[in-house]
N, C-alpha and C positions, 0 to 999 in steps of 0.2 A: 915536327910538332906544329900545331896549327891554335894558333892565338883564337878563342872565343868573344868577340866583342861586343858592346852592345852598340845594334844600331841604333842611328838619328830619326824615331819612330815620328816624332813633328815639330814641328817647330815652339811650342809654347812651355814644353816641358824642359823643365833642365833635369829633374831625374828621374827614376821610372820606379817601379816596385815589381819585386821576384816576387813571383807570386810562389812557383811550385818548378820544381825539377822534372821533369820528366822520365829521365834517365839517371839512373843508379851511379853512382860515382864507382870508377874503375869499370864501368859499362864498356863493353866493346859497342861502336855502335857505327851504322854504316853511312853513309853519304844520305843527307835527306832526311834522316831519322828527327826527329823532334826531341829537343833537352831541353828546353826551360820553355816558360809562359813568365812574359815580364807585362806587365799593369801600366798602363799608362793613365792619367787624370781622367780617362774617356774612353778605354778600350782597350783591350787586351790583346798580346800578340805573339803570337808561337815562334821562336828560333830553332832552328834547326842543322842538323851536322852538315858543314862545308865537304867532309870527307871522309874516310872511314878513318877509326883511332878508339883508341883509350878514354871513356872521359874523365878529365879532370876535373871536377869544379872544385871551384875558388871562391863562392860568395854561398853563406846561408841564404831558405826561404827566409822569406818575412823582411828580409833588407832592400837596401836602396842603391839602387846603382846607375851612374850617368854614362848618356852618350860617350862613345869610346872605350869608355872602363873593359878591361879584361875581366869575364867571369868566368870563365874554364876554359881550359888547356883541351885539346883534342894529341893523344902520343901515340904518337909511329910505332911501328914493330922496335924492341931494343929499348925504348926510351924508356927512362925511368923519371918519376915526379922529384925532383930536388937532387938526381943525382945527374952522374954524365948525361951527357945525349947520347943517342943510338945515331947507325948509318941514317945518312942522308938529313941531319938535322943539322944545327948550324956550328954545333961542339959547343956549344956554352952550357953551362948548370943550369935549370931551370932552379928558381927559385921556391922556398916552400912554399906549399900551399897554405892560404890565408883565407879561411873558413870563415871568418870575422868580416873580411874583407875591410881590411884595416887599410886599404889604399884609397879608400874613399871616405870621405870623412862623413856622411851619415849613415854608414855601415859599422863604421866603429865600437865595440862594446864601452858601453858608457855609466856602467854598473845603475841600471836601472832596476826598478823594484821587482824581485821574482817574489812565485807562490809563498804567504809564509811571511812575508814583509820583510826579507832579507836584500840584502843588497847582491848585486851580480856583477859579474865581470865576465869578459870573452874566454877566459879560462873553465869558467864554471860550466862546464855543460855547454855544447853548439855556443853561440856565441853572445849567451845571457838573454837572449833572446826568447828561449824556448822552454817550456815549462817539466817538469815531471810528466803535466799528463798531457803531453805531445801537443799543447800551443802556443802557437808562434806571435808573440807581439815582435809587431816593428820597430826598428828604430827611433822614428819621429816620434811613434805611439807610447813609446817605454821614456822619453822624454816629456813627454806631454801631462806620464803620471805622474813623475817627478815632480814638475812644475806646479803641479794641482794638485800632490799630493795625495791620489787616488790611489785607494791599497787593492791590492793583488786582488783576494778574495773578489771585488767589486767587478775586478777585468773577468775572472773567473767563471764570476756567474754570469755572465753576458753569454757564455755557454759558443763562443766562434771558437775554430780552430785557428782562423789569421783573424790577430787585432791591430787596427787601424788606428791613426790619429781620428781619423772620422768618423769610429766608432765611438771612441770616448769622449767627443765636445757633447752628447746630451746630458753625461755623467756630471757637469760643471756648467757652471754661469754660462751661457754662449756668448753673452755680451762683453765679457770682460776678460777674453780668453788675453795671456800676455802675447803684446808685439812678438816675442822673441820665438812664440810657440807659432806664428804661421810664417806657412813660407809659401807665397802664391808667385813662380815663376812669372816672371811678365811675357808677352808676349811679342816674338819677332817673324822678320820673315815678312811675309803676305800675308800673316794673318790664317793663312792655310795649312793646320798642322795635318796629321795623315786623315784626321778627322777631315781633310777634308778643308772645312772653314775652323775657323778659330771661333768656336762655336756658342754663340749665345746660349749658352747651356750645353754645349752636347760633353762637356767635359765631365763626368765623375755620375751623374745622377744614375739611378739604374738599379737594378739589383745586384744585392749583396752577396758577394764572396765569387761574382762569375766575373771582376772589371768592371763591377761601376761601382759608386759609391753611396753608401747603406743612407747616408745624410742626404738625401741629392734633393731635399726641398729646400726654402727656403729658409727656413730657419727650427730651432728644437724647442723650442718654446721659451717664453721671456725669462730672463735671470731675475735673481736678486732686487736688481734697482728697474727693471718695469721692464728692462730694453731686450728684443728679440737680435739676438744673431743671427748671419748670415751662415749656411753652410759651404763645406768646399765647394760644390757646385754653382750655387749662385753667388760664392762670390768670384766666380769666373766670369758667370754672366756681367758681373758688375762692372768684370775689366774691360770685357768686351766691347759693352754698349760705353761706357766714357772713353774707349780708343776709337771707337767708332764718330761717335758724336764732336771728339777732340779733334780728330784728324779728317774728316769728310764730309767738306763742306754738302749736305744733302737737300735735295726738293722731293716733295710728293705731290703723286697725281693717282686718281680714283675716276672709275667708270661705273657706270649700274651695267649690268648685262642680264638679258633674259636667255634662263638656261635651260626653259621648260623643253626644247627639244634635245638638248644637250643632255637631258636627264633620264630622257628617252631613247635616246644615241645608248649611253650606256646602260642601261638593261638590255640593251639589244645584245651589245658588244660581251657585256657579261657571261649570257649566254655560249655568245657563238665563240670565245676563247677559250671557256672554262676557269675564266681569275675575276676577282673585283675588279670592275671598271665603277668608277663614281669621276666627279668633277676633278680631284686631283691629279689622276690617270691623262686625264682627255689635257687638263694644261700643261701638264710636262710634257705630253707629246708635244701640242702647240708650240709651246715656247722652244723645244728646240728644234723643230722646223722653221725656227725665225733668223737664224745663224747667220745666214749667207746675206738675209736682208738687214741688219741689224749687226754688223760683228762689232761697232763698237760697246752695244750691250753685256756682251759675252767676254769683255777682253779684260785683263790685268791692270793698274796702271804700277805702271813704273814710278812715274813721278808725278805732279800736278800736271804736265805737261803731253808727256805721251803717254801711251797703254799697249799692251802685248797681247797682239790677235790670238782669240784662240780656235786649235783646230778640228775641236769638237766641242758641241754641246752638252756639260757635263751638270745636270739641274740636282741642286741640293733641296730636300725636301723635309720641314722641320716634322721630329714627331716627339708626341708627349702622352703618354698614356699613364701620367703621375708618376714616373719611377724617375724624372729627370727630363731635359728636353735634348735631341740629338737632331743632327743634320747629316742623314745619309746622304748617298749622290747616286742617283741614275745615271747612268755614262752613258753618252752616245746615244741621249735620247733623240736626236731629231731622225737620227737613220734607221732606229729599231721599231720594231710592231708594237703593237698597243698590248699584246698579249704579255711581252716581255717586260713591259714595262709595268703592267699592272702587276704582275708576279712580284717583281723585283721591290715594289713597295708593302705588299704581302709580309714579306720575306723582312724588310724591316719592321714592322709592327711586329711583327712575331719573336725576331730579336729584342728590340725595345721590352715584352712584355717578358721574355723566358730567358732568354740567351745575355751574348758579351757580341758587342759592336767589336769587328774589326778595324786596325786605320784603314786598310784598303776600303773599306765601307762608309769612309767618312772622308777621303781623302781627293785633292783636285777640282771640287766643284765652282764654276765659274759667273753662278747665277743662283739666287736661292727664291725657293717659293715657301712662305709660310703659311700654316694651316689653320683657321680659327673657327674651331668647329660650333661653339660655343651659340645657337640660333638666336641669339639677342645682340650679338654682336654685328652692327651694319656698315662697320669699316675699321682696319685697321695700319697702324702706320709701323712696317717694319724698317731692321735698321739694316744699312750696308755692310755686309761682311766684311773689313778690314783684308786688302785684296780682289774687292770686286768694284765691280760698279753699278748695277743694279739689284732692289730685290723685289718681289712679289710679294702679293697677300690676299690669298684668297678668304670670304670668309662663308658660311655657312650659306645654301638657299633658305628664302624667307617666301613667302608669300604676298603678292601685290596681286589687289585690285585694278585693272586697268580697262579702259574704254576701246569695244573694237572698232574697225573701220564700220560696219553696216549697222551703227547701233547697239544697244546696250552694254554688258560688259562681261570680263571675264575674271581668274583669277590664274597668274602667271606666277613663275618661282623666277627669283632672280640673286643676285648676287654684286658683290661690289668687288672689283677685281684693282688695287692697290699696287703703284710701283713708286717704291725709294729709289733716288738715283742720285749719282753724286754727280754735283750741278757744273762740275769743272770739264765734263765728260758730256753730257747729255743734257740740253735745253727741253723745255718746256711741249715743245711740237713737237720732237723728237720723242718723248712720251707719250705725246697723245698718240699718235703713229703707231707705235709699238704696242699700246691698251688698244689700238682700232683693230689692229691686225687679229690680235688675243678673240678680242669682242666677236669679230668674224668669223675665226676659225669655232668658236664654242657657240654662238646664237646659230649656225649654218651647219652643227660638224658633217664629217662625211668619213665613210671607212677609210681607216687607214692602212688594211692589206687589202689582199686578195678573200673575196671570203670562200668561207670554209665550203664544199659540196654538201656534209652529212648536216642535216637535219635535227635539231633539237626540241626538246618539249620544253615547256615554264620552267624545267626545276632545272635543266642543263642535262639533261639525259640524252640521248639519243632514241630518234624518233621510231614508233613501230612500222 
């Protein structure tokens, strides 16, 4: 018999949410096989069979279950669920199964409101959780009605098959949700949950019912007494940036850079790879070719004191295309080609706008660059990821007038290229240094393969 457990998916969550079973209870299922999808604040994440067996689950969807927690039993040939064990097991009874999952205490049925305004219990039906017409409110969610008094009918017509706490804060005041109704884990560790960074947003915003969360803006509009609330996503952001601001002592420093050939670079590059190359492409390459020159940039601190080298370039790149704000990571950007790289942020925009962010996709990054696409914006000041020690900020090119050498003038795109750095780690010339190198490599670029032999036209065809 093989224990189903949940893993420690990152550090800022204390529980997770089932989202969906994959595998049929009593499934024979083989080594590898996928059984559950459990939800994290930021990201969704597939568990899968250690070995071949029996499944047992032990927790309804729509529940909550923490790191460790057993969700299903995986049984040997012979084994039965609550009775003997079979060869090769350790001869104890397995205990009943506990569909309620009544070992965690916000899995528990807590006789919240079912269809019909009747009161529930784990008795009634899966574990009062779950409706006649097959939907799942969760635990926190079926408490939150309680608390607010929001009748079934109201969850109903919201028309989800999984209901959320975070779907029902628009249904009520957002301002004046009760203390006892939120429960925003705090954050430990490095500040690095699989996300990656402990993310100024990258937690929960997103689209609904794939792993993120339906609320993921700022707030659902003003209550009762004038005051907008926060949603669960930003009020992550909010823990983030006062852990950040609390704990790390930070300086900024800003460069103008002219990117008119840089902008030129990639349309070339666009071309001759087959993927978006724009300025964000061309600085993650940069910045993690700065590694070797630079490791205290890149490194962890331990304490005010020292920091922990690291040994790859792992560049976290914010993206926000209104559904929430996330911070994917490029790995091993200083040693990969530009083609891979540009893909590789394709590839999050296109999660961001369709898909569920994995932790592995948000997980380990040692440097963050933010994006401020916004062309009226001429600088901005990002914060340190709790964990790291510098961050970036790129923000849109602009257009400048400038005087050339031989008389009259021109008009150039430039850009302001922004680093926060925690000041116990990195002085003032030590930035400049590191924005010159930056400044260099994007006012000069140069290929960064080998290029391509075949020939292409304007649209990226291949040439006749």
């Amino acid at each position: 018999m093989i224990e189903v457990r949940v893993p420690k998916l990152n550090n800022n969550d204390a529980a997770y949410l089932l989202v969906e079973w994959t595998a049929e209870d009593g499934q024979a299922v083989r080594g590898g096989d996928p059984l559950v999808v459990l939800e994290t604040s930021k990201a969704a994440e597939e568990l899968t069979a250690e070995a071949d067996g029996t499944l047992l689950r032990l927790l309804a969807e729509g529940a909550e279950c923490a790191p460790g927690q057993v969700i299903a039993r995986l049984l040997g040939e012979g084994e039965e669920p609550g009775g003997p064990a079979g060869a090769g097991s350790s001869g104890r009874a397995l205990p009943p199964a506990d569909p309620a999952g009544a070992g965690h205490p916000e899995a528990v049925g807590t006789g919240g409101v079912r269809p019909g305004g009747s009161g529930g219990s784990a008795a009634d039906g899966a574990d009062g959780s779950r409706d006649p017409e097959g939907v799942v409110i969760t635990e926190p969610a079926r408490r939150f009605m309680t608390e607010h008094g929001i009748p079934a009918e109201r969850v109903l017509a919201l028309g989800r098959k999984l209901v959320r706490r975070a779907d029902l804060e628009p249904l009520v005041a957002p301002g004046v949700v009760p203390a006892s109704a939120v429960s925003i884990p705090g954050p430990e560790g490095t500040g690095q949950n699989g996300a990656g960074q402990n993310g100024a947003g990258q937690d929960g915003g997103g689209q609904d019912g794939g792993g993120q969360d339906a609320a993921g803006q700022a707030g659902a509009g003003p209550d009762e007494a004038g005051l907008i609330g926060l949603s669960r996503n930003q009020r992550r952001v909010a823990e983030v940036v006062e852990r950040s601001h609390r704990e790390i002592p930070a300086a900024f420093t800003a460069v103008r850079i002219d990117v008119t050939e840089a902008l030129a670079h990639a349309r070339r590059e666009t071309r001759r790879v087959r993927a978006l190359v724009g300025l964000p492409e061309l600085l993650v390459g940069a910045t993690g070719r700065l590694l070797d020159r630079f490791p205290l940039f890149f490194a962890a601190p331990v304490d005010g004191r020292r920091a922990r080298p690291a040994s790859s370039a792992h560049v976290g790149v914010t993206v926000d295309i209104g559904g929430g704000m996330f911070v994917p990571v490029v790995r091993d950007a200083g040693r990969r080609p530009l083609g891979e790289i540009a893909r590789d942020l394709t590839r999050f925009r296109e999660t961001a706008l369709n898909g569920v962010f994995r932790e592995r996709d948000l997980s380990g990054g040692n440097i963050t660059v933010t994006l401020h696409t916004d062309a009226a914006v001429v600088a901005a000041t990002p914060i340190v990821f709790p964990g790291q020690i510098c961050a970036l900020s790129l923000t849109a090119p602009r257009p400048e007038v400038v005087a050339e050498r031989g008389g009259g003038f021109a008009v150039r795109k430039v850009i302001t290229l922004g680093l926060a750095y925690d000041h116990r780690f990195v002085n003032g010339r030590g930035s400049a240094e590191f924005l010159g190198a930056l400044r260099t490599a994007l006012e000069a670029p140069e290929p960064l393969e080998t290029p391509d032999t075949t020939e292409v036209t304007e649209d990226g065809g291949p040439a006749a």
